[in-house]
N, C-alpha and C positions, 0 to 999 in steps of 0.2 A: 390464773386470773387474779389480778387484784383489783381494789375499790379503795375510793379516797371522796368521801361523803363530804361535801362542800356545806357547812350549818350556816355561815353566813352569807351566803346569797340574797344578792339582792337589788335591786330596780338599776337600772341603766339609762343613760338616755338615747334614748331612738334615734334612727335617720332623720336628717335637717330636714326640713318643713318641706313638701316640691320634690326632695330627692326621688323616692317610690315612682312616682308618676315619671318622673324625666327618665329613670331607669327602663321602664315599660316602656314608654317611646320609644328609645331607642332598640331595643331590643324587637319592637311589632316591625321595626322600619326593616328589620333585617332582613334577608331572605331565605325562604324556609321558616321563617317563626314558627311556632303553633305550641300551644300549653301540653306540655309532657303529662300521660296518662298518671292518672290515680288510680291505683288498684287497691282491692279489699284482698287479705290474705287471711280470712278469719277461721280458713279451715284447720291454720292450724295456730291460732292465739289461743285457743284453751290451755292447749298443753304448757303454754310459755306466761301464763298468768297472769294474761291480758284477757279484755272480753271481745275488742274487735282488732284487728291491724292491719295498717296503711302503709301503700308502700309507690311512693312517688318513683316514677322511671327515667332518669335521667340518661339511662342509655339511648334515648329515642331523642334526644337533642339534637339536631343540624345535622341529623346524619353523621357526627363527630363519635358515638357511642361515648360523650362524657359530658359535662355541665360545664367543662370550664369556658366555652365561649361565651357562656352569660358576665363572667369578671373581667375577659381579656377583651370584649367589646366594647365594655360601657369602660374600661379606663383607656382605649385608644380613642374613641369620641370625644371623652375630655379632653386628652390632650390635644386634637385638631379643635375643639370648640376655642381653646384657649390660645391656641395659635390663632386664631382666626378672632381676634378677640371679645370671643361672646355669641358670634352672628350665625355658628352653625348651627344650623336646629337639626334634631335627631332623624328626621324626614330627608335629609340633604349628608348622612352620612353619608354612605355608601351609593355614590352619584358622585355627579362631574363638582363638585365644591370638595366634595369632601376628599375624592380623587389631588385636586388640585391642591388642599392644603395638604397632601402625605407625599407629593411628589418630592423625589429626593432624599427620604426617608428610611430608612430598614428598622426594622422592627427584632428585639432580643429579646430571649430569656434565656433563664435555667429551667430543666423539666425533667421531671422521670417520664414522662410519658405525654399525658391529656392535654398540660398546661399548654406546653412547647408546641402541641397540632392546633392547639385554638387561635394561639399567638399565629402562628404559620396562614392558618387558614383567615384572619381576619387581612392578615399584609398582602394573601392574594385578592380578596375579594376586592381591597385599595390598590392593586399592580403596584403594589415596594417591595421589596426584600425582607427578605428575614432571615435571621442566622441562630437557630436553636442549640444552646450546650445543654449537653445529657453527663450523668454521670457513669461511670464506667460499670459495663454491666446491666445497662440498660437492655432489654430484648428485642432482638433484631425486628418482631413485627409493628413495636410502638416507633422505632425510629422509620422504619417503611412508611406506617400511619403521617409522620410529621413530612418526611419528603415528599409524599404524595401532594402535600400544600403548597410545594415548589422552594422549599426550607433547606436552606444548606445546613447539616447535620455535625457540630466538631462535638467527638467524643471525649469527655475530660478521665484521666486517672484521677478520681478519685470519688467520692460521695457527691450526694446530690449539694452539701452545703458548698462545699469545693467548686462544684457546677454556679455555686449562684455568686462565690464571689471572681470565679472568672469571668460569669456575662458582666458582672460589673465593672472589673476594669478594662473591659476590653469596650466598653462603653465610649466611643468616640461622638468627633460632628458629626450630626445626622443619623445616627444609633441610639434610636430611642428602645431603653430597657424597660420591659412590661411586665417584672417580677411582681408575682402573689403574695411575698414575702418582705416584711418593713425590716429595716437595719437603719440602725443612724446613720442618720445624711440623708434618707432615701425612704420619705413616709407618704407621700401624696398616692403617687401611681399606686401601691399596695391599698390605700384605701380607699381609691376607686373600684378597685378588684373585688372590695369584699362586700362593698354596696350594689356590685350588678349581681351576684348570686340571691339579691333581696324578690328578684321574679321569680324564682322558685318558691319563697315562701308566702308569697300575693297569690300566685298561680293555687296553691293550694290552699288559701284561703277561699277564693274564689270560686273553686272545685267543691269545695264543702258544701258553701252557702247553696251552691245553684242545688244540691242534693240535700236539702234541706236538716245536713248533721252541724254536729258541735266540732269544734276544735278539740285535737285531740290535749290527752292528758301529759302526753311522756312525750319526747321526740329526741330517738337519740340519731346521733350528729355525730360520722368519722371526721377523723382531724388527720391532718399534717403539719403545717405550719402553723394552724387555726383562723384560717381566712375565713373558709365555711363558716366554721363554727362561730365566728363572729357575725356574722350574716343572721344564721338563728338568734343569737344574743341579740341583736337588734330590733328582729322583726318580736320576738316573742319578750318585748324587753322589762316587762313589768311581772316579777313572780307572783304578786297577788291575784293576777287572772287563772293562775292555778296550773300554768304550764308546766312540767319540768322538763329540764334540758339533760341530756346525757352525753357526755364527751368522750367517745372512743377511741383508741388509739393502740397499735402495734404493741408487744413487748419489745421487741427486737429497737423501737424508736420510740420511745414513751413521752415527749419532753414535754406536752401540756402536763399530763399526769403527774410526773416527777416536781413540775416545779408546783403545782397547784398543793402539792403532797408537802411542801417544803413550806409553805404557810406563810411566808413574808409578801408573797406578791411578785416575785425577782425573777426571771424566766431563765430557764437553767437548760444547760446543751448535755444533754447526753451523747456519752462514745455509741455507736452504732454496735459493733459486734456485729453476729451473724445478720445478715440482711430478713428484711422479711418479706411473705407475698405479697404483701397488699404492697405494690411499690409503688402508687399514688400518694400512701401515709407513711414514706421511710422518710421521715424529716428529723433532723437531729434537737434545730433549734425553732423556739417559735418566735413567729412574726411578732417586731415590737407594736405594729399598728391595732393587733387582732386579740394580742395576750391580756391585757387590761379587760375588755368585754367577756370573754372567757371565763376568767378567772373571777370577775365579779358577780358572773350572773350563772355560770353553768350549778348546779345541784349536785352531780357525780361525776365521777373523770371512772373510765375502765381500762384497765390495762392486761391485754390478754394476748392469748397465743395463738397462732398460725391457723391450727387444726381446726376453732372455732370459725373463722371466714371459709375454709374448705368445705365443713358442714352447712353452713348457710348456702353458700353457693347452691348445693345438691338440693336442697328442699327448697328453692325458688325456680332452680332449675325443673326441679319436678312440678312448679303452680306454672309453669310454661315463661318465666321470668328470667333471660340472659342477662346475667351480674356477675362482674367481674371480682377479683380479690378482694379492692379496694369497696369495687359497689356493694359489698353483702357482710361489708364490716357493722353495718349498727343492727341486722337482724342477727350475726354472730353475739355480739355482745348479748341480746337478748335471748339467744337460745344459752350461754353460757352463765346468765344472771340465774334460768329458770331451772340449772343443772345444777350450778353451784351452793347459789344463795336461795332456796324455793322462799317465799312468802319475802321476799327484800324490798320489791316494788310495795306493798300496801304496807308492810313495817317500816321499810327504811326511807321510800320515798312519799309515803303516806299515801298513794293511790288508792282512787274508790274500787270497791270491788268489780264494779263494771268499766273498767278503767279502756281507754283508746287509745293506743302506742301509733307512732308513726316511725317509719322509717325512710331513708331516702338512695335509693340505687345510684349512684353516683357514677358509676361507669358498666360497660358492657363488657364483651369481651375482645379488651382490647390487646392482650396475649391468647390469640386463640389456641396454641399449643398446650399452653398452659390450662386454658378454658376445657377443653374436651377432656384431658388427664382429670381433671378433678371432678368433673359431674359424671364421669364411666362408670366412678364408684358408687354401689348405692348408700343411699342416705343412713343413717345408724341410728 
């Protein structure tokens, strides 16, 4: 594991005035909404030197077992809002208007996995097409997952970045591209994407209040490209309220880490090498839409190995919590801060001693072969 302690972090500015609220619209309008559970996991924060911890489920989303349809739906509503210029309201998505402006339409991305069934699953809910590139080596049950959404599946030779500049030139008339992911030329749609995951962190404000607690103190936030994690950047975007952010991330894919580490600001593509499990966070390079909020507002980047998301997995598995690789990356991170670095959260990120970590499940088990292998083993 490594760490790379960000000192000048600092305030950002927030989602545009209206955005939050039009987000939430559109997302209640959907069907299936309903606010993903908050659990308390405080049986076992002592050990991990915290005094309560939270742990949002985002495997319980839409039945998808992952979050991403909160970003692939709120940036395909813009785009029919805007084709339609202005007049769809988020009540009239997913209905005969919103039907009528996507007619004709197919729907792309690139995906390891989650992104590409949300994409899938919003083009069916619209009757268009979609055509999902995965990158080679993806697992036969996540592309099962996407065709299940009526998704024609092309498997790219080569990594997932290779996957994202194939959907892009394969980007014809009437193949609208719904990447997570910003590149020059190509910034709007990715940051739609990173403002509809802003309902997970209302939801859990919202979850607090009604249970009469405080905002937690630490929240740490897996990364890929850093769309999420921009999301958190935003919603939490002021560090004097006393949040702190924690940005984790793969060894095997480290690129928020590495370029945050590199100190200029310049978002830097690492070579992949061996692949990692968390194949939601195998990203080489970060999003240009996402990497500025990141880098100005996260407090610690963590860069660590495999065997820490394996362990997590097993001890949320055992609070009765299905997460997958990628979902039990930020309670790895904190089971390997509390291994590696003991006393690092109240020394190095100045937490009170009663301190309230959040974490967020990000997916389920959407490799279930892979799911049963890794929680057989008991916890250590």
């Amino acid at each position: 594991m490594e760490l790379f302690q960000n000192h000048n972090s600092s305030g950002i500015r927030g989602c545009p005035e209206g955005t939050l609220d039009d987000v939430l619209r559109v997302h209640r309008a959907l069907p299936g909404y309903a606010p993903t559970p908050l659990l308390s996991l405080d049986g076992i924060a002592g050990s991990l030197g915290v005094k309560s911890l939270l742990l949002k489920d985002e495997g319980m989303r839409f039945g998808l077992k992952a979050f991403k349809a909160l970003g692939a739906s709120y940036a395909v509503y813009r785009v029919l809002r805007e084709k339609s210029g202005g007049r769809l309201e988020p009540e009239e998505f997913i209905g005969t208007k919103g039907r009528e402006l996507a007619d004709g339409l197919t729907l792309s991305c690139a995906t390891d996995g989650n992104h590409g069934r949300a994409v899938a699953w919003i083009a069916r809910l619209l009757e268009i097409p979609s055509v999902i590139y995965v990158p080679r080596g993806t697992v036969p049950a996540r592309i099962a997952a996407i065709q299940s959404e009526g998704a024609r599946v092309v498997v790219i030779d080569g990594d997932y970045d290779e996957a994202v500049r194939h959907a892009a030139d394969e980007a014809k008339n009437k193949r609208v591209v719904i990447a997570d992911t910003g590149y020059s030329g190509y910034t709007t749609i990715p940051w739609y994407i990173q403002q509809g995951y802003l309902t997970i962190f209302s939801e859990i404000s919202c979850q607090l209040k009604k249970a009469g607690e405080k905002s937690p103190d630490v929240v740490f936030i897996q990364a890929g490209v850093g769309a999420f994690a921009s999301a958190a950047a935003m919603f939490f975007n002021d560090p004097s309220d006393g949040v702190r952010l924690v940005c984790v991330e793969p060894r095997a894919a480290d690129c928020l880490f590495r370029s945050a580490k590199a100190g200029d600001g310049i978002p830097r593509t690492v070579s992949y090498g061996k692949n990692t499990i968390m194949a939601g966070l195998n990203c080489g390079t970060p999003s240009l839409t996402a990497w500025p909020a990141v880098y100005k507002r996260f407090d610690l980047f963590v860069s660590m190995e495999d065997h820490w998301a394996k362990e997590a997995m097993r001890h949320l598995a055992a609070a009765g919590v299905v997460s997958g690789e990628s979902g039990a990356a930020g309670l790895a991170s904190l089971i390997a801060l509390s291994r590696k670095k003991p006393g690092f959260l109240s020394k190095g990120l100045h937490l009170p001693d009663d301190a309230r970590a959040l974490i967020i499940s990000t997916e389920a088990d959407t490799d279930p072969d892979s799911y049963r292998r890794i929680v057989e083993v008991p916890c250590s």
